[in-house]
C-alpha positions in Angstrom: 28.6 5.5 -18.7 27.4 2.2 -19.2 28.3 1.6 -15.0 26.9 4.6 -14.3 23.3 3.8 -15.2 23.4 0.7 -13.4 24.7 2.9 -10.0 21.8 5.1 -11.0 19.2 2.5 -10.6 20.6 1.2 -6.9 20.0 5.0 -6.1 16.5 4.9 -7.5 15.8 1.3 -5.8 17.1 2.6 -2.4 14.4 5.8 -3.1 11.9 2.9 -3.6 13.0 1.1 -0.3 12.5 4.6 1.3 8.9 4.5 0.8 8.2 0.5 1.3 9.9 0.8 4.2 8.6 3.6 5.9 4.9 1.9 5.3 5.6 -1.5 6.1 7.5 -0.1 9.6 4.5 1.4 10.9 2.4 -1.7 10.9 5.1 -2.9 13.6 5.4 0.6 15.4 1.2 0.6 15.5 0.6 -0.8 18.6 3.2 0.8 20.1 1.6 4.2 19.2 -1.4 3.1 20.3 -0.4 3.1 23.8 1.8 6.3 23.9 -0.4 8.2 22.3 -3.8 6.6 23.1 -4.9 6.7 19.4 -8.2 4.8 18.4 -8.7 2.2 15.7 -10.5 4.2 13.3 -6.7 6.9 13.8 -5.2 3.2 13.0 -6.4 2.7 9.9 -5.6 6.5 8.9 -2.4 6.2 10.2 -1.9 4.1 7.3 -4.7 5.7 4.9 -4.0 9.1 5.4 -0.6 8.5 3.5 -2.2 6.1 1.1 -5.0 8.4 0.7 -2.5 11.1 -0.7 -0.3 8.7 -2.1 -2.9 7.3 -4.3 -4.8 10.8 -5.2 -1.5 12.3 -6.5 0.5 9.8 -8.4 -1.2 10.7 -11.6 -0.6 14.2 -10.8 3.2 14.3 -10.0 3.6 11.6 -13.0 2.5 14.3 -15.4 4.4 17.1 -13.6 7.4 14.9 -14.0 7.3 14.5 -17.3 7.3 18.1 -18.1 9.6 19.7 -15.0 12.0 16.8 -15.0 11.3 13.1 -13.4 15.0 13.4 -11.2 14.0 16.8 -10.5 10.8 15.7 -8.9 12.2 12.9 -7.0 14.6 14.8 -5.6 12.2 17.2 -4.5 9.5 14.3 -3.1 12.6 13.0 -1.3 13.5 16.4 0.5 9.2 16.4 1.4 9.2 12.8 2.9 12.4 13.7 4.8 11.3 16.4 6.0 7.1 15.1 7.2 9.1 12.1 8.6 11.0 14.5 11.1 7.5 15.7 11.9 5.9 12.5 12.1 8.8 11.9 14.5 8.0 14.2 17.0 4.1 14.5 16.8 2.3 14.7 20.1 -1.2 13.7 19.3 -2.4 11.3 16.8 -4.3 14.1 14.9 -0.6 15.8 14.2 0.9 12.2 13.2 -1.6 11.6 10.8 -1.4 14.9 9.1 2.1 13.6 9.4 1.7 11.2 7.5 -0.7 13.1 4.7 2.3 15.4 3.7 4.7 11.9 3.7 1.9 11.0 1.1 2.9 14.0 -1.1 6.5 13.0 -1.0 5.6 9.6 -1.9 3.6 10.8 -4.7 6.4 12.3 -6.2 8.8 9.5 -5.4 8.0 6.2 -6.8 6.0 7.4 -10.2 9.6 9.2 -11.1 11.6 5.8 -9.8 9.2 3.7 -12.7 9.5 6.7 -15.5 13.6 7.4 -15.1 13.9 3.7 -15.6 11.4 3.3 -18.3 13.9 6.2 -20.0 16.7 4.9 -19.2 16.5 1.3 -19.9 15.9 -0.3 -23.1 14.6 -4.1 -24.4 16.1 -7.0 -22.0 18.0 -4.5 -19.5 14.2 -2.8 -18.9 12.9 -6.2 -18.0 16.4 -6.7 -15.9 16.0 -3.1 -13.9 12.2 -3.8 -13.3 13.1 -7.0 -11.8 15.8 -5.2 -9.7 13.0 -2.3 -8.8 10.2 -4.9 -8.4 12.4 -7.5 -5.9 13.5 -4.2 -4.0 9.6 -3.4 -3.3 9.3 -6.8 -2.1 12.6 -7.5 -0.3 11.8 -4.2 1.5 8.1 -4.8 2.6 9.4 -7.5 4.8 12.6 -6.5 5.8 11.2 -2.9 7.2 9.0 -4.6 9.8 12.2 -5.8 11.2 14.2 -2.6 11.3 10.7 -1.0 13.0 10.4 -4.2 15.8 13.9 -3.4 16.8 13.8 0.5 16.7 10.4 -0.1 18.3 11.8 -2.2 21.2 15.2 -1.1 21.4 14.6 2.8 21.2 11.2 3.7 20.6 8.6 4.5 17.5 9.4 7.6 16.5 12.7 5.8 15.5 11.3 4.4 12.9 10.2 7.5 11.5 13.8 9.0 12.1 15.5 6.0 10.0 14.5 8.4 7.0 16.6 10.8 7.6 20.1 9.2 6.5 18.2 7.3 3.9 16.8 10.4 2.4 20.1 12.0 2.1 22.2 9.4 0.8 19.5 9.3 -2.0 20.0 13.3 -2.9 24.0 12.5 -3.1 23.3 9.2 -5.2 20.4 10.6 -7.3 22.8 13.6 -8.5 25.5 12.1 -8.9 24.6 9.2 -11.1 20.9 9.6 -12.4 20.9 12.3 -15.5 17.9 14.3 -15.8 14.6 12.8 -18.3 11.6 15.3 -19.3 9.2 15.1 -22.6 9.6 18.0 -24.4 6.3 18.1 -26.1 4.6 18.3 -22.6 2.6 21.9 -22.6 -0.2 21.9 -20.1 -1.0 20.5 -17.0 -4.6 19.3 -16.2 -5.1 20.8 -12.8 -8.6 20.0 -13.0 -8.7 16.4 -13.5 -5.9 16.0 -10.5 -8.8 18.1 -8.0 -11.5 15.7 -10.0 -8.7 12.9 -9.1 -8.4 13.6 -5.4 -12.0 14.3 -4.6 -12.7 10.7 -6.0 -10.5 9.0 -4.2 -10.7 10.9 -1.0 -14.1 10.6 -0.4 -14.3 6.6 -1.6 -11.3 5.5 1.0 -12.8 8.3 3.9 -16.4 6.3 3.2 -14.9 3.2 3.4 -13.6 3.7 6.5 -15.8 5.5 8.4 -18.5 3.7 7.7 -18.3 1.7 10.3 -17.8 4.7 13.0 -20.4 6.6 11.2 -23.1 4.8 10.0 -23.2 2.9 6.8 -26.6 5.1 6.0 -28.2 6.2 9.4 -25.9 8.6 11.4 -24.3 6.2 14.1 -21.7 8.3 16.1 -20.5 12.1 15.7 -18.6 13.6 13.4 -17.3 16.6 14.2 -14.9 18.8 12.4 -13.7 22.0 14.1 -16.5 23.2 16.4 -19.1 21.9 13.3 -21.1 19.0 13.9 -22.9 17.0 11.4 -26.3 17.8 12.1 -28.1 15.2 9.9 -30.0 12.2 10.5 -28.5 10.8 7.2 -24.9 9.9 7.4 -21.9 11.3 5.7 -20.6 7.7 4.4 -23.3 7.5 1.5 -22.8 11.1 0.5 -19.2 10.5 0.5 -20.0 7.8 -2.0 -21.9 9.8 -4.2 -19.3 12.3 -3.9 -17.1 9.4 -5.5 -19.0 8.6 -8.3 -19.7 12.0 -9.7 -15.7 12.7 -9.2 -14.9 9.7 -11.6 -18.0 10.5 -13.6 -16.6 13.8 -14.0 -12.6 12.7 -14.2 -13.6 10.3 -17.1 -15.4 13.1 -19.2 -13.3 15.5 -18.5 -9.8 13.6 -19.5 -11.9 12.4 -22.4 -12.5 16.0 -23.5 -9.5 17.6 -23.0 -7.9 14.7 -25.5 -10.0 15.7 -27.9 -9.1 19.1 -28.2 -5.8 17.9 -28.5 -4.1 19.0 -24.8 -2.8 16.5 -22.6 -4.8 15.0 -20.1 -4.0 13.9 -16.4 -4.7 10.1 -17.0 -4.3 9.5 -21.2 -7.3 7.0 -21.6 -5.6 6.4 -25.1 -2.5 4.5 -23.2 -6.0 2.1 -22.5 -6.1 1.1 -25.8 -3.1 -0.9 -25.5 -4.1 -4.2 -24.3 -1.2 -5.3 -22.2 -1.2 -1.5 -20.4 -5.6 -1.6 -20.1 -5.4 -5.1 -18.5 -2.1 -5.2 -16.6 -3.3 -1.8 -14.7 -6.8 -4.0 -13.8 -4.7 -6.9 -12.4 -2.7 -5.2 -10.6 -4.9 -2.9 -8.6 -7.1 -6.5 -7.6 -3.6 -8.0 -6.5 -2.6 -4.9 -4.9 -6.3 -5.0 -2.9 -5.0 -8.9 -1.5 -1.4 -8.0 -0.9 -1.1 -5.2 1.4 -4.7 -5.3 3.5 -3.1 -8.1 5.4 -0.2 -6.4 6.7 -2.4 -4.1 8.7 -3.8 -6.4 10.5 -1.3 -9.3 11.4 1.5 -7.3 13.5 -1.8 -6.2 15.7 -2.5 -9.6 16.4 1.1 -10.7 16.9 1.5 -8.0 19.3 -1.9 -8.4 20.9 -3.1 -11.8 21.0 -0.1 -13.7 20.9 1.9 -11.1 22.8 5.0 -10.8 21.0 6.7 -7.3 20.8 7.6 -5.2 18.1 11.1 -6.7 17.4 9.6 -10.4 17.7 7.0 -9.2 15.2 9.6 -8.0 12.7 11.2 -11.4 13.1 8.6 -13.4 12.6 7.8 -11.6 9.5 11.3 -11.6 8.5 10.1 -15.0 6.7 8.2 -12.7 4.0 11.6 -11.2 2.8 13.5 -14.6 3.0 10.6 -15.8 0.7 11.2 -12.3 -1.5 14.6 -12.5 -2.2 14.6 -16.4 -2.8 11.5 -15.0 -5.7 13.9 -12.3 -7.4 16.5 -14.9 -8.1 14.0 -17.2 -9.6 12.3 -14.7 -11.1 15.6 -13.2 -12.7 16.4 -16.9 -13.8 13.2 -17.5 -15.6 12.2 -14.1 -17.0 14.2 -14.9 -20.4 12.7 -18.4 -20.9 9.2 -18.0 -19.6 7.0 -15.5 -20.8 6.3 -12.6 -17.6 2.9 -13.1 -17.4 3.4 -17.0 -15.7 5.8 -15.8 -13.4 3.0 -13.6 -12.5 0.5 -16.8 -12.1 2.9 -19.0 -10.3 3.4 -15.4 -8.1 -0.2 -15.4 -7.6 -0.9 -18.8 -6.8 1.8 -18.7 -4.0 0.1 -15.9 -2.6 -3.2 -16.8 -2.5 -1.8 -20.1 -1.1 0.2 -18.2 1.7 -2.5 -16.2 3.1 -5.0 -19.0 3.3 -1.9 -20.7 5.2 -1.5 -17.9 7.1 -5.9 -17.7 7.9 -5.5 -21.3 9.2 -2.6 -21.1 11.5 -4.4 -18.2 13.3 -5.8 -18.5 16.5 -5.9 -17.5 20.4 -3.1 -20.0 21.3 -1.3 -20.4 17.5 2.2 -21.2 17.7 4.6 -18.7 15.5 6.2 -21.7 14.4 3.9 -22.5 11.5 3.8 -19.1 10.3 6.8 -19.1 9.1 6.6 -21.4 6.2 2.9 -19.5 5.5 4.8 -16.1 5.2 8.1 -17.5 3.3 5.8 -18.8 0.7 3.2 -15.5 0.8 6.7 -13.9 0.6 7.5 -15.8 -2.5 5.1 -15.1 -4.3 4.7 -11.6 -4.0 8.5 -11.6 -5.3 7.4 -13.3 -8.0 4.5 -10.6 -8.8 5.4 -7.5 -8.3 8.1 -6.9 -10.5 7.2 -8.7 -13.2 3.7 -7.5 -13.5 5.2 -3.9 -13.7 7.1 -5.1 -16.5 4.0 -6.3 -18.4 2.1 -3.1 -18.0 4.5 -1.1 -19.6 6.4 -3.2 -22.0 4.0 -1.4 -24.8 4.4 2.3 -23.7 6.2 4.5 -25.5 9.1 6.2 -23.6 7.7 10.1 -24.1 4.6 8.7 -22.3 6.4 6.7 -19.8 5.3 9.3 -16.9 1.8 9.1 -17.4 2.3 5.1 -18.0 4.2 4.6 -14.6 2.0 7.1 -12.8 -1.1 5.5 -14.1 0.4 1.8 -13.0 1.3 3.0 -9.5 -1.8 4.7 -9.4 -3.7 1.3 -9.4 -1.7 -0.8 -7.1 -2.2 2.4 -4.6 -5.6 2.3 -5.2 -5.9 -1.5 -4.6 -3.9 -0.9 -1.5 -6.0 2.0 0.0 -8.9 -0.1 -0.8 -6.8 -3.1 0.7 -6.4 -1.9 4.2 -9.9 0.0 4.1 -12.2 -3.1 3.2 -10.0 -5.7 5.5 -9.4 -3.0 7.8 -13.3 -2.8 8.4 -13.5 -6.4 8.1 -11.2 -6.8 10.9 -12.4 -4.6 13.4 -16.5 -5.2 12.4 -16.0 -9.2 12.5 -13.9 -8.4 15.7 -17.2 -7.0 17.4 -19.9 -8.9 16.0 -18.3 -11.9 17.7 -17.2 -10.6 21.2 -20.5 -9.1 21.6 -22.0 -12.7 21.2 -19.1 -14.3 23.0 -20.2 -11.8 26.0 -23.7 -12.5 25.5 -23.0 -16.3 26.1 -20.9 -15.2 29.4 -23.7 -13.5 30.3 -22.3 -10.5 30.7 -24.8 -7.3 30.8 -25.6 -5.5 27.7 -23.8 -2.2 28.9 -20.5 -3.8 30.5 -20.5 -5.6 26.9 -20.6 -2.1 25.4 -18.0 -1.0 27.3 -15.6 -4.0 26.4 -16.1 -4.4 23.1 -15.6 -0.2 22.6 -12.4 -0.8 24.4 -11.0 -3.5 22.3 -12.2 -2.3 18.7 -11.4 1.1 19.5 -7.4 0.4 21.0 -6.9 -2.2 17.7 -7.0 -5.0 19.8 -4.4 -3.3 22.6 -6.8 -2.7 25.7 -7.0 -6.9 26.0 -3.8 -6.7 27.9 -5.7 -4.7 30.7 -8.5 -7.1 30.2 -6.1 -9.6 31.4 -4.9 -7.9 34.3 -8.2 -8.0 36.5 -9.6 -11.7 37.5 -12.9 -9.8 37.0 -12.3 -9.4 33.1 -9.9 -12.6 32.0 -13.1 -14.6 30.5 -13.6 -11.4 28.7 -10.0 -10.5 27.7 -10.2 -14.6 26.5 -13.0 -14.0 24.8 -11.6 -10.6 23.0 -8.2 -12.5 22.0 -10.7 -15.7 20.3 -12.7 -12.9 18.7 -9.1 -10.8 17.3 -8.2 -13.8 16.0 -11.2 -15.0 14.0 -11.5 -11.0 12.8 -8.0 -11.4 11.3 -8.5 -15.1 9.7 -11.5 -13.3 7.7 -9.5 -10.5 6.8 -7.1 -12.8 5.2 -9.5 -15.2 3.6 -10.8 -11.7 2.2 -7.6 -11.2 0.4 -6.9 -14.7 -0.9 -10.1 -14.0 -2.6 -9.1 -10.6 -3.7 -5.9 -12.3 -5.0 -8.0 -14.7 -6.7 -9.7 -12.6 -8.4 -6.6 -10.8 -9.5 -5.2 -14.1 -10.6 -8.0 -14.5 -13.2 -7.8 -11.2 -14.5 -4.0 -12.1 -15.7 -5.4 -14.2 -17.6 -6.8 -11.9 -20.3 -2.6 -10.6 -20.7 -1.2 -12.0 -23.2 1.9 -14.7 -22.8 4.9 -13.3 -24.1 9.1 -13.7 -23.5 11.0 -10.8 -22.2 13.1 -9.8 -25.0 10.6 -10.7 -27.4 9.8 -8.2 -31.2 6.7 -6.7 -28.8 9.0 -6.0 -26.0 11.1 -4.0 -28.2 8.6 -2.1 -29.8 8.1 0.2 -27.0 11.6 2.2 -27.2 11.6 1.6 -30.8 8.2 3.7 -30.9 9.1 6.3 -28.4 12.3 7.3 -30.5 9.9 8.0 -33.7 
């Protein structure tokens, strides 16, 4: 039995792996579906957001249904979902279809890793929690770098939709594994479901991630571009961007009081704001959606500028950022070493600290001629640290929650690191791309190129993510422009990833108000002690 639970957590880890790597994959496989299916950058980032949109919007939901249906039950079934949206992500003709693609791999997701965090949260007790976290945690970030590989060589070797298609067999050795070895976990005292706090949920953070990226297609205020849906066109002078962001506020207005009210009538709301009151949960959950906002931004725009600037393919890409697992999997042995004599939340610093000190690496190797030789130390120690991080910041956020609430805990967790990571690759996303044309319509300017012809070129290059440069290239007419493009992709990127050493930064001082504590300390066994009655 004892063996059994163990097996039960490689199945659940592999579950998690099936979701890192099916993100971190597509960063490679971008570019190449930018030229097969003519996408623009704005469809880049919703590539990636439309899943993390979902993703984000229904953890909460799926944690709650979890706990009352059955957290394996709802795995299982988020499994069969992601399998199945993968197949169709696969074979999608358009962009349109692969993003809505991706939205339903979001609800699969959903339902995925919130179950992974709760089963072992059940399962586990005192040192062996803090032992499986570190296992689910190094998983997270061994897979994160290892998937970009897997993608550049399906990329190269076959083609994107591979990389969609690796799912398949992954999704179904999880079903055997799962049933097999994982038994079944529910709280019985669960009655309700709070449908309206997960609409009040979804509006929120729909409209916050669709104003955050659209506002530079749109029009931060003034309508700059169309927006059409259907045959309807927005007809006002006023954009859509700020409404969205009204629209955001009153949701979480509206969340707040409503899961506030519901708890006081004594039903069980989507997000329990009484979980807040434990200090380790409340300041864990703020930590980790301002480290999640640094970590994963980045990833969106590096493999473009491998690809496009440097002009490495896919499978050189994945190589190259192979370095970020090496560093990964060195940080889970450390971290495994040192989690019984130092207390989690310094593993977290020290986690920190190499990232922030990785990324600013990684912001002053880049440029138009960098060589990949010195990224490779920036990545292995980026990689490190996130290691480091992840699974041991998990561990801190829900060492104090009780076992029948470990649903709503996990969900709640997940919920802000997806939240930091939508917000991650919308803000540096828009940094990117904005930065990118700001300075190639100056570097134009200087060339003396003609406003319109400027226009033209700098449309070209923000909207293809950076991919129409090779064209540029390919015409003597153009090649002081496609220089000019590849200067300006570069400096784009450095900014995006000074942006997220500052995010981590900040997310490095907000550890600070956890409190330093051993793993297998009295407070770390309180939590199952509680949850037992």
């Amino acid at each position: 039995m004892q063996n059994r639970r163990w097996l039960g957590l490689v199945f659940i880890s592999i579950a998690v792996s099936l979701i890192i790597v099916d993100s971190t994959i597509v960063n490679v496989a971008i570019p190449a579906i930018v030229d097969d299916l003519g996408i623009t950058s704005t469809q880049v980032q919703w590539v990636q957001e439309a899943y993390t949109l979902v993703f984000a919007s229904l953890l909460l939901v799926f944690g709650s249904l979890a706990d009352r249906f059955g957290r394996r039950r709802i795995m299982l079934l988020g499994v069969v979902i992601f399998v199945v949206s993968s197949i169709a992500a696969a074979f999608a003709p358009t962009g349109d279809l692969l993003i809505l693609a991706r939205l339903v791999q979001g609800v699969g997701g959903a339902m995925i890793l919130p179950t992974t965090l709760s089963l072992i949260n059940a399962t586990f007790r005192g040192r062996e929690r803090g032992i499986a976290f570190a296992v689910w945690g190094s998983t997270i970030g061994g897979m994160a770098a290892v998937g970009p590989l897997l993608g550049g060589w399906l990329t190269t070797a076959f083609s994107w939709r591979w990389a969609f298609g690796i799912n398949i067999p992954l999704g179904i050795l999880i079903v055997i594994g799962v049933l097999l070895t994982v038994a079944e976990s529910r709280d019985e005292n669960t009655r309700s479901i709070d449908i309206i706090g997960g609409a009040l949920s979804f509006i929120t953070f729909g409209a916050l991630v669709f104003g955050l990226i659209e506002g530079r297609t749109l029009g931060w205020w003034a309508t700059d571009g169309d927006f059409v849906i259907g045959s309807w066109t927005w007809p006002w002078a006023l954009s859509p961007v700020p409404i969205a962001f009204l629209i955001a506020i009153l949701g979480a207005i509206g969340f707040i009081t409503w899961g506030i009210h519901r708890e006081r009538t004594g039903r069980v709301s989507l997000l329990s704001f009484s979980l807040f009151r434990i200090g380790t949960f409340r300041n864990g959950n703020i930590a980790a959606m301002l480290v999640s906002l640094g970590e994963f931004g980045i990833i969106l725009s590096l493999p473009l500028w491998l690809q496009f600037v440097l002009g490495f393919d896919a499978l050189q890409t994945g190589l190259i950022l192979l370095a970020l697992a090496g560093g990964s999997f060195v940080a889970s042995g450390a971290a495994a070493a040192a989690s019984s004599r130092i207390p989690a939340v310094w593993v977290v610093r020290v986690g920190l600290a190499a990232e922030i000190i990785g990324v600013v690496w990684v912001g002053l190797v880049i440029a138009p001629d960098a060589t990949w030789g010195w990224l490779i130390p920036a990545l292995f120690v980026y990689g490190f640290g996130v290691g480091l991080a992840t699974a041991q910041l998990t561990g801190v956020i829900l060492v104090d929650v009780p076992v029948e609430r470990s649903g709503q805990g996990s969900g709640t967790q997940s919920t802000a690191r997806q939240i930091g990571s939508a917000l991650g690759i919308a803000i540096l996303g828009t940094v990117l791309f904005t930065s990118t044309a700001g300075i190639l319509t100056s570097s134009l300017a200087d060339q003396g190129v003609p406003s319109d012809q400027s226009d033209k070129i700098v449309t070209a290059v923000v909207q293809s993510a950076g991919g129409a440069i090779a064209q540029l290239e390919q015409s003597p007419a153009t090649a002081a422009a496609a220089d000019a493009a590849k200067a300006a992709f570069s400096d784009g990127t450095r900014y995006a990833a000074f942006t997220a050493a500052g995010f981590l930064a900040v997310g490095l001082m907000a550890t600070l108000a956890l409190p330093s504590r051993r793993a297998g300390s009295d407070d770390t066994e309180e939590a199952p002690k509680t949850a037992a009655g």
